[in-house]
MARMAR-825129 format. One record per residue (C-alpha): x, y, z. Coordinates in steps of 0.25 Angstrom, whole numbers, plus 5000, padded with zeros to 4 digits. Example, Ala and Ser with C-alpha at 12.3 -4.5 7.8 and 13.67 -1.06 7.14 Angstrom:
! residues 2
+------+------+------+
|   px |   py |   pz |
+------+------+------+
| 5049 | 4982 | 5031 |
| 5055 | 4996 | 5029 |
+------+------+------+
! end
This chain:
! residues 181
+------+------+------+
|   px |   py |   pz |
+------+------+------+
| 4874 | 4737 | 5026 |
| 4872 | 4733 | 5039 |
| 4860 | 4734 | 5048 |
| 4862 | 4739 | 5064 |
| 4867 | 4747 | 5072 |
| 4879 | 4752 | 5082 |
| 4880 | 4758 | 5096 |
| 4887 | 4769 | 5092 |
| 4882 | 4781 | 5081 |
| 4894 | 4791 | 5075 |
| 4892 | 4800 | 5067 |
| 4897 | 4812 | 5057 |
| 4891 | 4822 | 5049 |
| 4894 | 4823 | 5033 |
| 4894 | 4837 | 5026 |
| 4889 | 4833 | 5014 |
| 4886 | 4843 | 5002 |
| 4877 | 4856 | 5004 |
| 4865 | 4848 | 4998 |
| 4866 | 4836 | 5006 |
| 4869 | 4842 | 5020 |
| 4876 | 4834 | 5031 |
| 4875 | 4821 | 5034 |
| 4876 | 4813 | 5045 |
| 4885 | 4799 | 5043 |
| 4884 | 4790 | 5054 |
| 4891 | 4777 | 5061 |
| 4887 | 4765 | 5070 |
| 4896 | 4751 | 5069 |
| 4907 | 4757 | 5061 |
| 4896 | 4758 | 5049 |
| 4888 | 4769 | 5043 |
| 4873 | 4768 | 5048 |
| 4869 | 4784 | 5044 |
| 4871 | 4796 | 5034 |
| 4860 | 4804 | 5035 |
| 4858 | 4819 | 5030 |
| 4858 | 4828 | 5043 |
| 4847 | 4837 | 5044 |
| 4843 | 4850 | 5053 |
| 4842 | 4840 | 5064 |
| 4859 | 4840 | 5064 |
| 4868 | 4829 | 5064 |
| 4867 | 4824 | 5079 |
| 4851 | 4823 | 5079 |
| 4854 | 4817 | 5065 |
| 4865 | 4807 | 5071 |
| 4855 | 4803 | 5083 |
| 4845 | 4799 | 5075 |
| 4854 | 4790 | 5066 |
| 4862 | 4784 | 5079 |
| 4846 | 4781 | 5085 |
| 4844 | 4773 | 5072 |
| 4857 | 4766 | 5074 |
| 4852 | 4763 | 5087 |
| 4863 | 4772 | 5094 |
| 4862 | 4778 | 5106 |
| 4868 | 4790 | 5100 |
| 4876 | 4797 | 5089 |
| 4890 | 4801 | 5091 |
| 4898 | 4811 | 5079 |
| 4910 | 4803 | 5077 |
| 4922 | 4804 | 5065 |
| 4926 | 4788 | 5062 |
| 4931 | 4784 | 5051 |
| 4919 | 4779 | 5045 |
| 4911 | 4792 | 5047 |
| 4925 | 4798 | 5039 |
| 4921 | 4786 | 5027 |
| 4909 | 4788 | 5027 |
| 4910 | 4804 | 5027 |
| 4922 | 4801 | 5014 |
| 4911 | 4794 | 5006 |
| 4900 | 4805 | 5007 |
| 4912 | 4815 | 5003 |
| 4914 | 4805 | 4992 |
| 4900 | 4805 | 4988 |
| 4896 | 4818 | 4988 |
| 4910 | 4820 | 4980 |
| 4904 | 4810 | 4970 |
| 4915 | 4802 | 4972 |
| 4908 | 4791 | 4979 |
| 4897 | 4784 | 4974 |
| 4894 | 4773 | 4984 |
| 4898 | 4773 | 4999 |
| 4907 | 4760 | 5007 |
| 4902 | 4763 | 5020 |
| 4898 | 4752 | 5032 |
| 4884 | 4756 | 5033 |
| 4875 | 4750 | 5046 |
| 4859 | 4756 | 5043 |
| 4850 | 4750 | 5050 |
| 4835 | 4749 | 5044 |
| 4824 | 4736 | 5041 |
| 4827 | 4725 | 5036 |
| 4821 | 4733 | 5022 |
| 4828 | 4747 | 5026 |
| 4841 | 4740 | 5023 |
| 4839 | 4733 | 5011 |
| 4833 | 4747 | 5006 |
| 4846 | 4754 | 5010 |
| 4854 | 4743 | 5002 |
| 4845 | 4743 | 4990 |
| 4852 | 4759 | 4992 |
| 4865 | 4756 | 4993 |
| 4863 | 4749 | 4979 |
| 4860 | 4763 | 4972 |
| 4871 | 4768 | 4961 |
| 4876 | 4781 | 4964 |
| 4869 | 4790 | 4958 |
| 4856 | 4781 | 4953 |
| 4844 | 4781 | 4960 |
| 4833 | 4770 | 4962 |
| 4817 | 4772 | 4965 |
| 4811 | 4768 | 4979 |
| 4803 | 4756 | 4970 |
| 4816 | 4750 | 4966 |
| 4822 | 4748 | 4978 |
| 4811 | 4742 | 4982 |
| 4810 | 4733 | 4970 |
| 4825 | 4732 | 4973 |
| 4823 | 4728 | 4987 |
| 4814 | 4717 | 4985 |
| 4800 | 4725 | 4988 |
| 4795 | 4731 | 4976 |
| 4784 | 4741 | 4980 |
| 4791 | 4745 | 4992 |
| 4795 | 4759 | 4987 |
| 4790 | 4767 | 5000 |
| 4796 | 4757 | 5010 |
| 4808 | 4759 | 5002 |
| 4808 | 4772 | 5004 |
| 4807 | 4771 | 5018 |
| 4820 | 4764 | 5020 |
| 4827 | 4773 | 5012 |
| 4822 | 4785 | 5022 |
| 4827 | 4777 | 5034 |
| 4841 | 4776 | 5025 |
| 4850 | 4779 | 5036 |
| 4863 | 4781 | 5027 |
| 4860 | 4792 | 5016 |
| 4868 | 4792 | 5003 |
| 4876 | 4781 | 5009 |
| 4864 | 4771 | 5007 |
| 4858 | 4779 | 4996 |
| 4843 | 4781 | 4997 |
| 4844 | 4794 | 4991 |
| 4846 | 4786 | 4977 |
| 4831 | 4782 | 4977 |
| 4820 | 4791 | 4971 |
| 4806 | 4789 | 4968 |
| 4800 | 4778 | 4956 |
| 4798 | 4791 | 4946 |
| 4812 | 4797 | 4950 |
| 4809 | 4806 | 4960 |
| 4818 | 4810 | 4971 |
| 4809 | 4805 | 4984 |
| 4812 | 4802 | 4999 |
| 4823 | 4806 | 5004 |
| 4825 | 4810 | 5017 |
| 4833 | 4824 | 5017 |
| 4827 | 4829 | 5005 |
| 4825 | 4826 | 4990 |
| 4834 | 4838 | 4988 |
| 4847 | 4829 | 4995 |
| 4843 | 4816 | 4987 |
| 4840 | 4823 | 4973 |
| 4854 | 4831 | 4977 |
| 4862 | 4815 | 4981 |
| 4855 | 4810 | 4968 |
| 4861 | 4822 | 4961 |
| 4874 | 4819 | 4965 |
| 4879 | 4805 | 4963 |
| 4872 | 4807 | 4948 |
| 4881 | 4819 | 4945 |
| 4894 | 4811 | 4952 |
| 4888 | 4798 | 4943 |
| 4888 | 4807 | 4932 |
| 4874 | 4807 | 4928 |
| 4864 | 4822 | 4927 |
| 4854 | 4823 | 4938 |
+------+------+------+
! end
């Protein structure tokens, strides 16, 4: 994972299933630094904001080949044929924001962790809430999978497009991993 940013943003919009809606997946450096769920706001506001983040002067749709990869590997995953993805990932966040997201990145598919482990696993027992925090400012959802950690008693909290989209995520890599919901 590397930390920073590029001059220039591409991006492409992913058609993932009914449940999950589109998604925007986005480029800077020849690295992914966004996949974000697309909401009524439509993909170019949604692309605006991320290349702003990025600290681009704009966002620009584009078809390169590691928009098409990274595109292959959602396919895969919603397939259930992919369980963890190989893409270059650029997010920029703190200092604690990125070792929150790598903590993420060390989730089986389908398990899930609580908001006080990872905290415990990062090294700040008690820092569940802050925890949380980072995970919300994820810039590379189900990539970086912050939809894997729920609440100390098991329940589905905090996420940002809906407990509907994280319980439906959750559902999914269990039954491609074998397991009941």
């Amino acid at each position: 994972m590397v930390a920073g940013a590029a001059n220039r943003f591409l991006y492409g919009v992913f058609r993932g299933p009914k449940a999950i809606g589109r998604l925007l997946v986005g480029e800077t450096g020849s690295r992914i630094c966004a996949v974000s769920f697309v909401a009524e706001v439509g993909p170019q506001a949604a692309a605006s904001r991320a290349a702003a983040r990025e600290g681009c002067s704009g966002a620009e749709r584009g078809a390169t080949s590691l928009l098409e990869s990274a595109f292959s590997q959602l396919d895969e995953y919603f397939s259930g044929s992919r369980r963890f993805f190989t893409l270059p990932l650029a997010l920029s966040g703190s200092e604690f924001d990125l070792l929150a997201w790598e903590i993420l990145l060390r989730i089986p598919y389908g398990s899930t962790m609580s908001y006080a482990e990872q905290a415990g696993r990062m090294g700040r027992k008690g820092a569940a809430r802050a925890v949380g925090g980072a995970n919300g400012r994820n810039p590379a959802a189900i990539v970086v999978p912050c939809h894997r950690v729920i609440g100390s008693d098991g329940a589905l909290t905090g996420f940002g497009p809906g407990i509907g989209k994280k319980k439906w995520l959750l559902d999914h890599e269990r039954k491609s991993h074998g397991v009941r919901p």
